[in-house]
Every structure is written in C-alpha cells, then in structure tokens.
VMD Tcl script that builds the backbone (N, CA, C; Angstrom):
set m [mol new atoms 390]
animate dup $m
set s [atomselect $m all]
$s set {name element resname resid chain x y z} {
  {N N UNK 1 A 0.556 -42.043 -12.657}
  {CA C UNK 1 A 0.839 -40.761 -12.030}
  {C C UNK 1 A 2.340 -40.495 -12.135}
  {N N UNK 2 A 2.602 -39.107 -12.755}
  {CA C UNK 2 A 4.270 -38.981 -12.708}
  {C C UNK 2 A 5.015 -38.513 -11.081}
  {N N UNK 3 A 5.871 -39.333 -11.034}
  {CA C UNK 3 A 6.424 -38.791 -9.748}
  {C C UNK 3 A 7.516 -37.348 -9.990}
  {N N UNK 4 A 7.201 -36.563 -9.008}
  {CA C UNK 4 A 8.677 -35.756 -9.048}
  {C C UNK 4 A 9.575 -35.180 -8.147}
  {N N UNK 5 A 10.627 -35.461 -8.202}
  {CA C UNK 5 A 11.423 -35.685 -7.227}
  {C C UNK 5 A 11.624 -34.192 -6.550}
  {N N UNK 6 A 11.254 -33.805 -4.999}
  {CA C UNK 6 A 11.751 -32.227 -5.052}
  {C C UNK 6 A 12.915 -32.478 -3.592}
  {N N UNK 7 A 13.280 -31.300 -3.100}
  {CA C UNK 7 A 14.243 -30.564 -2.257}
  {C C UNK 7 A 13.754 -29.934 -1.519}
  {N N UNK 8 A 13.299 -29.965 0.116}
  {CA C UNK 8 A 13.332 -28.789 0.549}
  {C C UNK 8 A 14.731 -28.061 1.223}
  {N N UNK 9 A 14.423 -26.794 1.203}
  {CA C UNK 9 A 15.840 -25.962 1.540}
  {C C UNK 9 A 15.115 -25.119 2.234}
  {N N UNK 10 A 15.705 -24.964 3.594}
  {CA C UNK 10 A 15.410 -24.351 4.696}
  {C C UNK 10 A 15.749 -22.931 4.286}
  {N N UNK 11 A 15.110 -21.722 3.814}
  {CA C UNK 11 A 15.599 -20.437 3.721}
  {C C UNK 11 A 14.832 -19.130 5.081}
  {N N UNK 12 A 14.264 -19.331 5.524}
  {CA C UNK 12 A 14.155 -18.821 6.769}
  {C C UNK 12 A 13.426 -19.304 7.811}
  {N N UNK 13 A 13.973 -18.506 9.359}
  {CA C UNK 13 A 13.557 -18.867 10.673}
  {C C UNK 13 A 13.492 -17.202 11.208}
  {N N UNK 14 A 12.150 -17.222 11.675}
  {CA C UNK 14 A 11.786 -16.109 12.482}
  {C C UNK 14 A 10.433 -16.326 12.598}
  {N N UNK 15 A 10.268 -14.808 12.897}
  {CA C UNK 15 A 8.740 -14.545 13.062}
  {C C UNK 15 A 7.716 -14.668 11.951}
  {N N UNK 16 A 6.128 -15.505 12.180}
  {CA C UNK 16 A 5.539 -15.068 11.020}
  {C C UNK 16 A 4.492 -13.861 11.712}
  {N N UNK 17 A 4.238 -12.901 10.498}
  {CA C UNK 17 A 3.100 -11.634 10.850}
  {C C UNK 17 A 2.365 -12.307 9.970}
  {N N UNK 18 A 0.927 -10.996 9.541}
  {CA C UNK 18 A -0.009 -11.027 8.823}
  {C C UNK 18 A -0.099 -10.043 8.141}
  {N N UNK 19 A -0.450 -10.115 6.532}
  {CA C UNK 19 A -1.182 -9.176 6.627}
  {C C UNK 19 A -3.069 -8.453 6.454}
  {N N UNK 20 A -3.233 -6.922 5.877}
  {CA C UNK 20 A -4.290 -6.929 6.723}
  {C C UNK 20 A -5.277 -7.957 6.154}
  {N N UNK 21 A -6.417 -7.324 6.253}
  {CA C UNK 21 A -7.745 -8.541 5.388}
  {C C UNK 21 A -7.799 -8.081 4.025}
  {N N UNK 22 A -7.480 -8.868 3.005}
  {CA C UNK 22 A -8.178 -8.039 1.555}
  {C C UNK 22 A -6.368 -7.832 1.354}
  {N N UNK 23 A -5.655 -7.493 1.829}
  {CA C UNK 23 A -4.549 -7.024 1.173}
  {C C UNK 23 A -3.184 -8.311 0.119}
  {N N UNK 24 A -3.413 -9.225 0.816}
  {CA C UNK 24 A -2.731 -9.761 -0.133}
  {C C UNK 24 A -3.513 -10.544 -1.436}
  {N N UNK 25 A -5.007 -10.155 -1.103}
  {CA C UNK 25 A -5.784 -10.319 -2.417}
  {C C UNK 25 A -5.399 -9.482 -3.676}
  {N N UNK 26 A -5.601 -8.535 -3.146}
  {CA C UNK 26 A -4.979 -7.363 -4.067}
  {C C UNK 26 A -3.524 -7.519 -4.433}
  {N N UNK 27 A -2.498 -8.124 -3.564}
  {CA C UNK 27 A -1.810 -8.245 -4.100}
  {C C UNK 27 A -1.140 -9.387 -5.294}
  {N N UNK 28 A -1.710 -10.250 -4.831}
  {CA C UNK 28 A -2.184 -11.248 -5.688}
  {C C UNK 28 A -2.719 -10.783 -7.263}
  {N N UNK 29 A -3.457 -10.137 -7.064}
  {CA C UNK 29 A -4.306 -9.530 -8.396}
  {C C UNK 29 A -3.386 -8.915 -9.373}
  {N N UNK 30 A -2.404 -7.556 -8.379}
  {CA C UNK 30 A -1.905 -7.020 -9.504}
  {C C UNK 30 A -0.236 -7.929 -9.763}
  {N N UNK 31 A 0.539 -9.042 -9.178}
  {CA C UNK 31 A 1.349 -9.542 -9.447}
  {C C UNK 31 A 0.681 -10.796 -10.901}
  {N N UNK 32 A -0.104 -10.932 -10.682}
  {CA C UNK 32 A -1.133 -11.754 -11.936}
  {C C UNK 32 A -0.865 -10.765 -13.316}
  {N N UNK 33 A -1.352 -10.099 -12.993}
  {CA C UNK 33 A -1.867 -9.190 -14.151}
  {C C UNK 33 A -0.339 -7.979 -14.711}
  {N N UNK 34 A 0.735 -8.371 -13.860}
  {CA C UNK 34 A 1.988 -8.081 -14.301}
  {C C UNK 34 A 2.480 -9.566 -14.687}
  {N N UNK 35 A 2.210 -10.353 -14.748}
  {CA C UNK 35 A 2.779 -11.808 -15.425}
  {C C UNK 35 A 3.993 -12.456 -14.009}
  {N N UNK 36 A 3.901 -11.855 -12.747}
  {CA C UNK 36 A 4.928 -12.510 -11.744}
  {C C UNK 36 A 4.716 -13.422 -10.842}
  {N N UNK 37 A 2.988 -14.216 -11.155}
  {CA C UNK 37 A 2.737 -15.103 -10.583}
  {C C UNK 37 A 2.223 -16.004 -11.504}
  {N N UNK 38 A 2.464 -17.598 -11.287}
  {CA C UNK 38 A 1.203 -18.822 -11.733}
  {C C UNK 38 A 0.424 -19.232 -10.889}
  {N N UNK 39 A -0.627 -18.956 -11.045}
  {CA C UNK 39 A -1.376 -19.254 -10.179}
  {C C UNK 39 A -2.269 -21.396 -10.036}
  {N N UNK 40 A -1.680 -22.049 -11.995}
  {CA C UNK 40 A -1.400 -22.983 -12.048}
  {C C UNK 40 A -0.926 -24.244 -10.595}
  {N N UNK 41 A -0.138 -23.870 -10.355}
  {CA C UNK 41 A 0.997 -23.985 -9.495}
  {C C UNK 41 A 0.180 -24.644 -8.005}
  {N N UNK 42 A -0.013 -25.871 -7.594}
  {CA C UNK 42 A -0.676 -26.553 -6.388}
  {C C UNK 42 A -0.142 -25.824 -5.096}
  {N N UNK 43 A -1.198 -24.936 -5.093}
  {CA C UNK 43 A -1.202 -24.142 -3.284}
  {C C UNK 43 A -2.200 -24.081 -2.698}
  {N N UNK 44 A -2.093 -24.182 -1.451}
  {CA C UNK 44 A -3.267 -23.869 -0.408}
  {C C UNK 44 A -3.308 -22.192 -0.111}
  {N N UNK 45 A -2.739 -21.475 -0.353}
  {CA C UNK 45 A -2.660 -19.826 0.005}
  {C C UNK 45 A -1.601 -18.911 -0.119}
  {N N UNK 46 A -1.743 -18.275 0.413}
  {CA C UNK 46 A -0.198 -16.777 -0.089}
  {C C UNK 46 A 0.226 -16.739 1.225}
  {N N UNK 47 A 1.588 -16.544 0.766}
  {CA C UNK 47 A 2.904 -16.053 1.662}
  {C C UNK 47 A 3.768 -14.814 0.859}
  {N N UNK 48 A 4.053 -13.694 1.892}
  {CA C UNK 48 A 5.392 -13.193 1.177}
  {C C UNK 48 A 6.662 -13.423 1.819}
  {N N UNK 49 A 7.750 -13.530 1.565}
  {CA C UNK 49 A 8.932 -13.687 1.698}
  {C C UNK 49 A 9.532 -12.091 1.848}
  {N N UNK 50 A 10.808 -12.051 2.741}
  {CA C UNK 50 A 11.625 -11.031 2.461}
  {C C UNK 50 A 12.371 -10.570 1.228}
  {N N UNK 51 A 12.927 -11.959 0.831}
  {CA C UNK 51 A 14.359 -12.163 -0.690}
  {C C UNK 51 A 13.162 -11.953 -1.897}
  {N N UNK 52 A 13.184 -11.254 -2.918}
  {CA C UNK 52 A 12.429 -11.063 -4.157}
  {C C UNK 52 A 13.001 -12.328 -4.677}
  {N N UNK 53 A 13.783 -13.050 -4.611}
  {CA C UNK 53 A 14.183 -14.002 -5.451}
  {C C UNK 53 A 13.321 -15.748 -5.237}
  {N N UNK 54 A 12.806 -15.225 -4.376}
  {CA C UNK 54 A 11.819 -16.446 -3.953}
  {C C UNK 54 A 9.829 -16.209 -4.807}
  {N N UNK 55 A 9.882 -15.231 -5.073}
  {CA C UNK 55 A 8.565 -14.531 -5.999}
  {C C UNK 55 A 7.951 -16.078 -6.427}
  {N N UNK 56 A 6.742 -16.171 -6.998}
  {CA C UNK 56 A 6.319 -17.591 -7.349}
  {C C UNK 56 A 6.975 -18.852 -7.011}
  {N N UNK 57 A 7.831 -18.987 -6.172}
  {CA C UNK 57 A 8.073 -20.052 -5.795}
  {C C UNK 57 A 6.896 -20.428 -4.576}
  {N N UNK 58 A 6.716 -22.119 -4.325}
  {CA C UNK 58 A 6.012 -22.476 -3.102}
  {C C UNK 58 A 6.875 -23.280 -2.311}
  {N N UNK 59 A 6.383 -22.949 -0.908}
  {CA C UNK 59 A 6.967 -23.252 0.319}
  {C C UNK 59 A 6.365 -23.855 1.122}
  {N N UNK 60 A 7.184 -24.554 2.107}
  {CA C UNK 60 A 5.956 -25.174 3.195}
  {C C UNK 60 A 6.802 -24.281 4.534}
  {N N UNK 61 A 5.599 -24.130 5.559}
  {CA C UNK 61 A 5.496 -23.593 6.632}
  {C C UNK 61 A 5.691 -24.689 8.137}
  {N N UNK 62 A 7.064 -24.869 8.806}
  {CA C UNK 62 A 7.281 -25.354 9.784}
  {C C UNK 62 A 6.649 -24.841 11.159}
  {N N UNK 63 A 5.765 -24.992 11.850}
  {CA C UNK 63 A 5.128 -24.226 12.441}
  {C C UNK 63 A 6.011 -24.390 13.811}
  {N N UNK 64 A 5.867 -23.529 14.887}
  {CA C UNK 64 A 7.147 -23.879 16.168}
  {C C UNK 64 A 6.352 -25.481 17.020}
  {N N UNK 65 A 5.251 -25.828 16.866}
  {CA C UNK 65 A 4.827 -26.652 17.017}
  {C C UNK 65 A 5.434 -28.711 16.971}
  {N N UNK 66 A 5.592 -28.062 15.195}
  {CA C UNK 66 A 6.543 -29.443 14.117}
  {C C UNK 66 A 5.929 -29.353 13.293}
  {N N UNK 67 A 4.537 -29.281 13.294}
  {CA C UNK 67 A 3.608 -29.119 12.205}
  {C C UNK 67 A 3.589 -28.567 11.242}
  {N N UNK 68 A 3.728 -29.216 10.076}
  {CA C UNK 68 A 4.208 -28.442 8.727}
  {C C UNK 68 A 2.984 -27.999 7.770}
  {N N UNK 69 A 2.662 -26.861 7.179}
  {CA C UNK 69 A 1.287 -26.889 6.984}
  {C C UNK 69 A 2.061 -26.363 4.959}
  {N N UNK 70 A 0.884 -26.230 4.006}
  {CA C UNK 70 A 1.468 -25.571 2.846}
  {C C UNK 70 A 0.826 -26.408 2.054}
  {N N UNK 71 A 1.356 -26.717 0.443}
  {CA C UNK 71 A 2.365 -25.542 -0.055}
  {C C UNK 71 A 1.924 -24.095 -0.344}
  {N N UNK 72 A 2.423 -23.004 0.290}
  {CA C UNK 72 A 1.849 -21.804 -0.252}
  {C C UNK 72 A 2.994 -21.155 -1.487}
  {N N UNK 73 A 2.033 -20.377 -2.121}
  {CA C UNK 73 A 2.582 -19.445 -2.949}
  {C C UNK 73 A 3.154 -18.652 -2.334}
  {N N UNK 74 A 4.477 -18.082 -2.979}
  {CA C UNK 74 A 4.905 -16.877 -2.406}
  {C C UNK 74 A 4.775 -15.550 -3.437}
  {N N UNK 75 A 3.883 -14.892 -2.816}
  {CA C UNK 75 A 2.927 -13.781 -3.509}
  {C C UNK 75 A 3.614 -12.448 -4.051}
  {N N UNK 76 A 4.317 -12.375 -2.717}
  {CA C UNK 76 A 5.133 -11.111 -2.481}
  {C C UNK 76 A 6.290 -11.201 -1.830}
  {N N UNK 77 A 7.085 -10.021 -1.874}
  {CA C UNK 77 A 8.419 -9.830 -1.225}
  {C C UNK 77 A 9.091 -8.245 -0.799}
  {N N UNK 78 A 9.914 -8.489 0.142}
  {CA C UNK 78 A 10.145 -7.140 1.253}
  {C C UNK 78 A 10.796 -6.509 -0.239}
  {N N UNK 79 A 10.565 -5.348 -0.163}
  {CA C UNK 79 A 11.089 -3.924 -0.850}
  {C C UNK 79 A 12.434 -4.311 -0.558}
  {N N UNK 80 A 13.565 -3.845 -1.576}
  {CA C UNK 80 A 15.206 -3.540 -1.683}
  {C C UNK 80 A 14.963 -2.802 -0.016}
  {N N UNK 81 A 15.112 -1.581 -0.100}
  {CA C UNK 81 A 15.029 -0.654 1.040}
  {C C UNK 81 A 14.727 -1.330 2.441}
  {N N UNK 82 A 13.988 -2.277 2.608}
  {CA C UNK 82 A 13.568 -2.912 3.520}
  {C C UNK 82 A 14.297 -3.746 4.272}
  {N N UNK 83 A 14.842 -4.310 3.770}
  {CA C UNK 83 A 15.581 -5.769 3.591}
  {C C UNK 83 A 16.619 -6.039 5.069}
  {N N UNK 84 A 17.071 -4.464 5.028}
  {CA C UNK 84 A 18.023 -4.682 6.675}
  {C C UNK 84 A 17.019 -4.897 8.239}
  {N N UNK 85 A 15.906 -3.502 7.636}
  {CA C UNK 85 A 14.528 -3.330 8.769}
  {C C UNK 85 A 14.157 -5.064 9.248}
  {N N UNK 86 A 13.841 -5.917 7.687}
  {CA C UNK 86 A 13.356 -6.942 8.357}
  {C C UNK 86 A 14.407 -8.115 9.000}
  {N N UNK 87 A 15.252 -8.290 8.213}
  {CA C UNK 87 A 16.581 -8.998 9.370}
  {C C UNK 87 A 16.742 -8.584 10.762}
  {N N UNK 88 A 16.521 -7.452 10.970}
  {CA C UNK 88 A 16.831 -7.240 12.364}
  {C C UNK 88 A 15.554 -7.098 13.358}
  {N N UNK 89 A 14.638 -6.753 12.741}
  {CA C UNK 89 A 13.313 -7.481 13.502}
  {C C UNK 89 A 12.822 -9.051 13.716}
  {N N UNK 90 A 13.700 -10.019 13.012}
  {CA C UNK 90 A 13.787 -11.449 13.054}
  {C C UNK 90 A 12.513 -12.032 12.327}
  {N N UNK 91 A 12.752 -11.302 10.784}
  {CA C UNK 91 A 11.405 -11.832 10.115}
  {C C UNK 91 A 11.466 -12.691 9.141}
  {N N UNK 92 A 10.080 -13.836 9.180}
  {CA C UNK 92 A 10.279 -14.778 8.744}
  {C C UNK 92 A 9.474 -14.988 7.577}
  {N N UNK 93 A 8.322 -14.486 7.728}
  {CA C UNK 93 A 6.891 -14.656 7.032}
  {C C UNK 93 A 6.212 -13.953 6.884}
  {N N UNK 94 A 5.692 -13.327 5.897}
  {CA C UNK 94 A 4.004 -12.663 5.942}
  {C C UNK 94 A 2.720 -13.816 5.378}
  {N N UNK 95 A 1.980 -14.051 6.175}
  {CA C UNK 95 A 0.526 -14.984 6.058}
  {C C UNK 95 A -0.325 -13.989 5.473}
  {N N UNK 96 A -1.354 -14.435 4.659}
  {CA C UNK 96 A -2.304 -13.338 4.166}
  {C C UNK 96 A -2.977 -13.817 5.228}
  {N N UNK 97 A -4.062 -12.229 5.307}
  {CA C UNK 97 A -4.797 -12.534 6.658}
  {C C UNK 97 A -5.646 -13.800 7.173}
  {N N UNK 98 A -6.292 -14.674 5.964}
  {CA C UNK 98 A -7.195 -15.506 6.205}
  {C C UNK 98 A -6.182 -16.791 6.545}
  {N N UNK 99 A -4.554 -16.514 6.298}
  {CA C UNK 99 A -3.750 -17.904 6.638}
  {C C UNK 99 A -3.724 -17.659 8.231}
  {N N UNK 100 A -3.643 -16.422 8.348}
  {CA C UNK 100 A -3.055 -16.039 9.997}
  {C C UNK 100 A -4.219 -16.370 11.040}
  {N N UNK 101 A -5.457 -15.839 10.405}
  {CA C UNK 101 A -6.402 -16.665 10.978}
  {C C UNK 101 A -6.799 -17.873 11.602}
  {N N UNK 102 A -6.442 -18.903 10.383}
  {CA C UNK 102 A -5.886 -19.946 10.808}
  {C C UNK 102 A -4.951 -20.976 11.569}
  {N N UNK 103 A -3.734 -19.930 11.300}
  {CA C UNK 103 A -2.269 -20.462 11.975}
  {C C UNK 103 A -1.796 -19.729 13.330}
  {N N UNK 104 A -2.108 -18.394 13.312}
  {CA C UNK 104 A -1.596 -17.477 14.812}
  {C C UNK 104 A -3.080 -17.691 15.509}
  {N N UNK 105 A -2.293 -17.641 16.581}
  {CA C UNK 105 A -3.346 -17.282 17.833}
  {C C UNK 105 A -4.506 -16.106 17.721}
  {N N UNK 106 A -3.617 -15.319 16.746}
  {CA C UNK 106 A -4.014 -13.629 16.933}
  {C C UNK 106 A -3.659 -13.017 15.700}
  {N N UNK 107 A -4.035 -12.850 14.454}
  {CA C UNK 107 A -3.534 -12.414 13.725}
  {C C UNK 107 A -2.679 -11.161 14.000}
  {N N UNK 108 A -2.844 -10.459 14.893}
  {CA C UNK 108 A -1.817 -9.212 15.321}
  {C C UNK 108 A -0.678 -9.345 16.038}
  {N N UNK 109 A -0.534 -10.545 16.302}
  {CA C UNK 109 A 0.349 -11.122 17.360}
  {C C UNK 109 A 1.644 -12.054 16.300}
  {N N UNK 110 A 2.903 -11.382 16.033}
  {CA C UNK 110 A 3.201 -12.447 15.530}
  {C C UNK 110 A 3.630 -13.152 16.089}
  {N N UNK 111 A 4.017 -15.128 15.555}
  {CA C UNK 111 A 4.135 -15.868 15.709}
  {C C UNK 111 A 5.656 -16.357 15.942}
  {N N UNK 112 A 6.661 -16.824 16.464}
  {CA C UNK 112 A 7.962 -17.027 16.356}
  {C C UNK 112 A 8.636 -18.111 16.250}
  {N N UNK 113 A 9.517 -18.326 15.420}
  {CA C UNK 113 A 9.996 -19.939 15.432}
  {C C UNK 113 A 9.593 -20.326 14.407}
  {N N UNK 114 A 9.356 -19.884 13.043}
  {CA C UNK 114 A 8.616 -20.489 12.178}
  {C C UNK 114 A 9.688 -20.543 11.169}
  {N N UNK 115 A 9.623 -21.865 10.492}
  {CA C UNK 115 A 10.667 -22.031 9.917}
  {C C UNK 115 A 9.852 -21.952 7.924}
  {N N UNK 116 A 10.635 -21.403 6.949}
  {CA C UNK 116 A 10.184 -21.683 5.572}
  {C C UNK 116 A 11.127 -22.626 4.664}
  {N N UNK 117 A 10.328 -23.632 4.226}
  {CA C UNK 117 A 11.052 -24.410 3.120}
  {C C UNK 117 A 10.460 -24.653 2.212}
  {N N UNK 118 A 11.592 -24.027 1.087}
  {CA C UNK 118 A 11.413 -23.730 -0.294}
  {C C UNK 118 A 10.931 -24.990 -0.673}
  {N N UNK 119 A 10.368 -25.132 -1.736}
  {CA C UNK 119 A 9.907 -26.424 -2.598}
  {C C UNK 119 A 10.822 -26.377 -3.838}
  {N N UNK 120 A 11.970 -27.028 -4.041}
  {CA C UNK 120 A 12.769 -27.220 -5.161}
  {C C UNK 120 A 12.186 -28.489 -5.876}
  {N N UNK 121 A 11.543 -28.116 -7.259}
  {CA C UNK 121 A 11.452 -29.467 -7.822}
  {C C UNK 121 A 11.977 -29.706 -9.039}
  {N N UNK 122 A 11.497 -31.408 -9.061}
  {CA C UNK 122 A 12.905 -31.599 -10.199}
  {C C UNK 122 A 14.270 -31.725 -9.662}
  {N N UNK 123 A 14.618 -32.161 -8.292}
  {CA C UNK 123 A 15.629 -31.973 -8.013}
  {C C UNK 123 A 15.704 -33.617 -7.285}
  {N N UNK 124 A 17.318 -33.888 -6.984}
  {CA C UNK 124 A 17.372 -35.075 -6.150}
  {C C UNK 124 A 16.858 -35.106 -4.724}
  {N N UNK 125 A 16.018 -36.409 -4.391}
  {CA C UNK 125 A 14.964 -36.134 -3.395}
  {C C UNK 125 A 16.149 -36.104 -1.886}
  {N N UNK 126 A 15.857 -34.933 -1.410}
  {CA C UNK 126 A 16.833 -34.341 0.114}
  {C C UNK 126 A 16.197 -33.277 0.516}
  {N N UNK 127 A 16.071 -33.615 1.992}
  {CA C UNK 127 A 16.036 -32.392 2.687}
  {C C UNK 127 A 17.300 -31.274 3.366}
  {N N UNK 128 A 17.174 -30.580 2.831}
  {CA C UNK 128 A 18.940 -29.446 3.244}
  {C C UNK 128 A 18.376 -28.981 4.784}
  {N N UNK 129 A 18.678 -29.025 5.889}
  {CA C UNK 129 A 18.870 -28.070 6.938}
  {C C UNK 129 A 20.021 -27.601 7.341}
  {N N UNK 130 A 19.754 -26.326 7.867}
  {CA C UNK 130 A 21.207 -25.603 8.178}
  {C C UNK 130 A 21.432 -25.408 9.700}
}
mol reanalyze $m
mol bondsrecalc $m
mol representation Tube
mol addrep $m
C-alpha cells in the first residue's frame, strides 16, 4: 500500500448551513460536466466553501463537539459578490442536505463552531492551526 504524506490547514471557523434537498446534486452534476470536479477523489459527500480557490479540493469537518467527520468534496463556492455577505454572517460551511441531516440537529438550524481542514497531500506530514 503506498503511503501519502498530507497537511491539514485549518481554513475556516463558523457556522455550518445546508443546503436544500436535491440541490447540491445538481450542483454536483453541472460542475462534472464543466470538467471542475473529480469525482475519482475518496469522499464521503459535498461541501461548499466560501473561497473558489478551494473548488475540488477535500476537507475534513471539525464538528463543535471534537468529532471530525469527512473527507468531503468541496462541490461549490460563494459567488465573487458574496464573499463580504458571508464573512460577516460568520460562515463556515454549506452541507448538502443529506450531510446536514446527518450532522445538524435541524437542517434549518445552522450549526456553529465548525471548524474546515483542507486536505493538502503530498505534503510534509503536519497539522497547521491558527
């Protein structure tokens, strides 16, 4: 079995939401079929991120608990335009609905304290917190 060495890097803390049912299927579908996802790639489910620069990367999910759950894909990401809206609402995460299911109390309810770390691999084995 090849080993490989990765990094996590703490890139956000806030709230996680959801979204609705069916929607990040679809979104999933058409980021595929524009070539901006691998779906290759060992995940348990979709996440979007705020930063576009995180797009197909996977992450693990610090839950406010300790409990670290993942690796998810990151599916999607906040619009340019967006980007101040969600900093100042203290956002951390979007769960597709069937993750939120799982992880929130309430899928309508978001969740707070949730921390995301990137999966850097190929890299010297460290965890970065800030």
């Amino acid at each position: 079995m090849e080993k490989v060495a990765i990094a996590l890097v703490l890139v956000a803390v806030g709230k996680a939401t959801a979204y609705g049912p069916d929607t990040m299927n679809r979104v999933v579908e058409n980021r595929v079929g524009w070539g901006q996802l691998d779906l290759s790639q060992s995940h348990v489910g979709y996440v979007a991120l705020a930063d576009e620069k995180y797009l197909n990367s996977r992450v693990l999910l610090e839950l406010p608990t300790g409990e670290i759950v993942g690796p998810f894909l990151v599916a999607d990401c906040g619009a340019e335009h967006d980007q101040e809206h969600l900093n100042e609402i203290g956002f951390g995460v979007d769960l597709s609905y069937e993750l939120a299911e799982k992880y929130l109390e309430d899928p309508r309810t978001p969740l707070h304290g949730v921390k995301v770390w990137l999966i850097e691999e190929n890299a010297d084995i460290r965890i970065q917190m800030q």
